[in-house]
N, C-alpha and C positions, 0 to 999 in steps of 0.2 A: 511440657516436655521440651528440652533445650534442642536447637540443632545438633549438636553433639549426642545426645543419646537416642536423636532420629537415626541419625547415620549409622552409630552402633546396631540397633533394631533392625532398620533396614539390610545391613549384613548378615544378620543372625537370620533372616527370614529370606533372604535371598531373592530379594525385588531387585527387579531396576528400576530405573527412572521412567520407562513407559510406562511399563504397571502403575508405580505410586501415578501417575498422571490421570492414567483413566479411570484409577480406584479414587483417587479425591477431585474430580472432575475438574481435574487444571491442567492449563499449556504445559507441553511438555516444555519448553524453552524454560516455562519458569521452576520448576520442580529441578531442573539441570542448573540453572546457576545458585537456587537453593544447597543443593548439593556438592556444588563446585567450588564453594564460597565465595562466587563473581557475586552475589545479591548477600551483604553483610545485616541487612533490615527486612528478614521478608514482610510482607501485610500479615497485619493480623487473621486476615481472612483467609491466605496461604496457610497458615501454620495451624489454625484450626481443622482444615480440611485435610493433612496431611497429620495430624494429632487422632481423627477421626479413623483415616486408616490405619493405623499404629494400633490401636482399639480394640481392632476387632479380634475377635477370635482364631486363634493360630489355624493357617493356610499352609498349602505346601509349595506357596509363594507362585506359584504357575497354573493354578485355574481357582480363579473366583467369579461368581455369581457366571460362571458358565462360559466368560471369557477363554477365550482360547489364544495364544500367544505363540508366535512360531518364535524359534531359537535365536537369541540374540547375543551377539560376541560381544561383551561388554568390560572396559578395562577401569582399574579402580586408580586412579590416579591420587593420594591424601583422599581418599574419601570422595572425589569426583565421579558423574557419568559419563564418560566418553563412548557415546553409542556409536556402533562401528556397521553401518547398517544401512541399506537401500535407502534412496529419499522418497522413489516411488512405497517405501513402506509406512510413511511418516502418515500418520492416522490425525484427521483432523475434525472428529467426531464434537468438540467442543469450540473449536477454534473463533468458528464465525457466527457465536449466540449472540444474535442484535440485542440481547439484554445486558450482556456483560462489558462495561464500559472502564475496564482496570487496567486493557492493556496497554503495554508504553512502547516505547521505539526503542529500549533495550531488547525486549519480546519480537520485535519486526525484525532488526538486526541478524536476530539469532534464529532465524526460521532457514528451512533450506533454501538455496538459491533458486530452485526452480517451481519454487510454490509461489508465484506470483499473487501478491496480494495487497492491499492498500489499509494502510491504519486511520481514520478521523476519530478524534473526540475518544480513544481508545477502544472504539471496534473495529473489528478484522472484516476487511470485506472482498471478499473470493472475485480474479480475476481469470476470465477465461481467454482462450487463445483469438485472436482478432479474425475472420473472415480477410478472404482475397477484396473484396470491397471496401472492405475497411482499409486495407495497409495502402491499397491504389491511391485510397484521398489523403491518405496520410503524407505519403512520400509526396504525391502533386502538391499539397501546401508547404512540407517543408522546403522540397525543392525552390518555390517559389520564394520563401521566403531570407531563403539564403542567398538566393544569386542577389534579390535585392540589397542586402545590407553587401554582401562582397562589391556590387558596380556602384554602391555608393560609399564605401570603407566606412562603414559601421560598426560601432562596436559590439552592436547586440550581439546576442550567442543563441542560435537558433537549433533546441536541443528535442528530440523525439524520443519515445518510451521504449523499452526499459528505462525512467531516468528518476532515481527516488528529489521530491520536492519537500524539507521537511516546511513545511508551510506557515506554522505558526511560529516556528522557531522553541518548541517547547517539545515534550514527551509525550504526547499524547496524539500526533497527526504526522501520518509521512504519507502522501500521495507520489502518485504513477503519472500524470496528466499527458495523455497524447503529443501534445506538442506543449511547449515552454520556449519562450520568450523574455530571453534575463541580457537585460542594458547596463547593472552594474556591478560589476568585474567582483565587488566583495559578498556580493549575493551566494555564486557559484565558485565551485572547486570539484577534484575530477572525482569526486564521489555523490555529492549532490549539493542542488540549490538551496540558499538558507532565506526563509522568508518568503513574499509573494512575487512571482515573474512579472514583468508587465503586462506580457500577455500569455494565455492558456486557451488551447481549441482542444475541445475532448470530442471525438468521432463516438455518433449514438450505435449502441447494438442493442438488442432486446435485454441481456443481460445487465447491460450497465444504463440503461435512460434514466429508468430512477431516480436511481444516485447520483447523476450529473445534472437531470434536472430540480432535484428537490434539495440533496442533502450539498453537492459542488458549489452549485450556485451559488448557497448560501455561502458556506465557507471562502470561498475565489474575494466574494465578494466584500465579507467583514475581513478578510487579511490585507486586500489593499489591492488584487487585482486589477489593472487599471481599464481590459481587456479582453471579455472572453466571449470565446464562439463555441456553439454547440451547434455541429453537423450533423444532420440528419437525411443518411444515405435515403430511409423508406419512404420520405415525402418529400426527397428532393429540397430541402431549405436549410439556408443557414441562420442563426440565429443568433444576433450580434450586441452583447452588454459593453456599454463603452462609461468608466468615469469621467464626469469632465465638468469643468466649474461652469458653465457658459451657458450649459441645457441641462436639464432633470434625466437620470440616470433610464431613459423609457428606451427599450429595446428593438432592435432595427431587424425586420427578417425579408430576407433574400431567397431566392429562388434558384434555381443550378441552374439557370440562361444567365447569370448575372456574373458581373466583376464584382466583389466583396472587397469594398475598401478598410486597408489598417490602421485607424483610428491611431494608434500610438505614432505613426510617422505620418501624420495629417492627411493621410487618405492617397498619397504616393505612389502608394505600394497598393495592387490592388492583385487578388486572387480569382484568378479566370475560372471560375466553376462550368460555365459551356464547354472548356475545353474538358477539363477532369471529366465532366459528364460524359461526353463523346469515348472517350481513351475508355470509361470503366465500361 
């Protein structure tokens, strides 16, 4: 079945775009550029899945297998879905299958603005709101880190999260990193940084340790990060990977009585964690 005679189908049976999504268990973002003809090649795997619900036997396009759909104002632009519709409505029942590893940064793009979420290696991985603990040591390091590069006119660019890092430079990774640290000017622009920061501190929360210490690390690390810390409010330590040709890449950790020196500006710059401690 061509795109062209989905689209015919799909009008004749009166779906939209959510439906066909949750009946062929795919992102809605990609069923919408499907339909919108932003995605001229879908995968084979889209178009079977969405062949699959085309299939089935005739519905009344608004309750299947018991789903139940509240009312969606939806306009047909050339055969487009422009869903006109709450973001707290946006259903992300498939979104974050750690098995499904297809999706790309055209897919992250096009998600709502306020579904916070991080793409590696093409899975979606769910970001939750930061605790008051969290943002305290956040701001403490950036603060720190900017007045330094300012009293020394530095070029670096000392940038805090919300801030997309497409990492690899490819379609298949866009991270959130708590703090970033980008020295050269062709890296970043005022939409996001291209490639690895010099350095990156990601603050641990129960939801995110994980992923920053198993699946980050790895990643920070084969892109070329020169510099990462992993803060850890619940035991108090920081924990410091530095590259460097001189000594073997073996990991430094500190204590929150400590000044944490910046490896990238030869240890100059150092981050008063007694203090941060005290303040939180």
């Amino acid at each position: 079945m061509t795109i062209e005679e989905m689209k015919v189908k799909r009008k004749e049976l009166g779906l939209s775009c959510r439906e066909l999504a949750e009946l062929g268990d795919l992102p809605l973002a990609t069923v919408q550029k499907v339909f919108s003809g932003a995605t001229k090649a879908p995968r084979s795997k889209t178009i079977r899945a969405l062949e699959a619900v085309f299939s089935k036997p005739e519905y009344d396009g608004r309750s299947v297998k018991g789903l139940r759909y509240d009312r969606l104002e939806e306009e047909h632009l050339n055969g487009s879905c422009v869903l006109q519709e709450e973001a707290s409505e946006y259903k992300t029942a498939n979104l974050f299958d750690k098995e499904d590893k297809s999706h790309t940064v055209e897919e992250y793009l096009a998600l709502p603005d306020d579904l916070r979420v991080e793409l590696i290696d093409g899975t979606f991985y769910e970001m939750f709101a930061p605790t008051y603990t969290h943002q305290e040591i956040l701001m403490s390091i950036v603060i720190e880190l900017k007045s330094f590069v300012k009293k020394n006119k530095g070029k670096c660019k000392v940038v805090a999260a919300p801030f997309d890092i497409q990492l690899d430079k490819d379609n298949k990774t866009m991270v959130q990193p708590d703090i970033v640290v980008i020295c050269e000017k062709d890296r970043i622009n005022d939409k996001r940084g291209y490639g690895a920061p010099d350095m990156v501190v990601e603050i641990l929360s129960p939801s995110t340790a994980k992923k920053d210490w198993e699946i980050k690390l790895g990643k920070y690390m084969a892109a070329g990060v020169r510099e990462y810390w992993i803060v850890d409010p619940v035991k108090k330590m920081v924990v410091v990977f530095f590259k460097s040709d001189d000594y073997a890449d073996v990991p430094e950790i500190y204590s929150f009585d400590s000044q944490v020196p910046v490896h990238i500006w030869d240890c100059k710059c150092k981050v008063d964690f007694s203090q941060i401690d005290t303040e939180i």
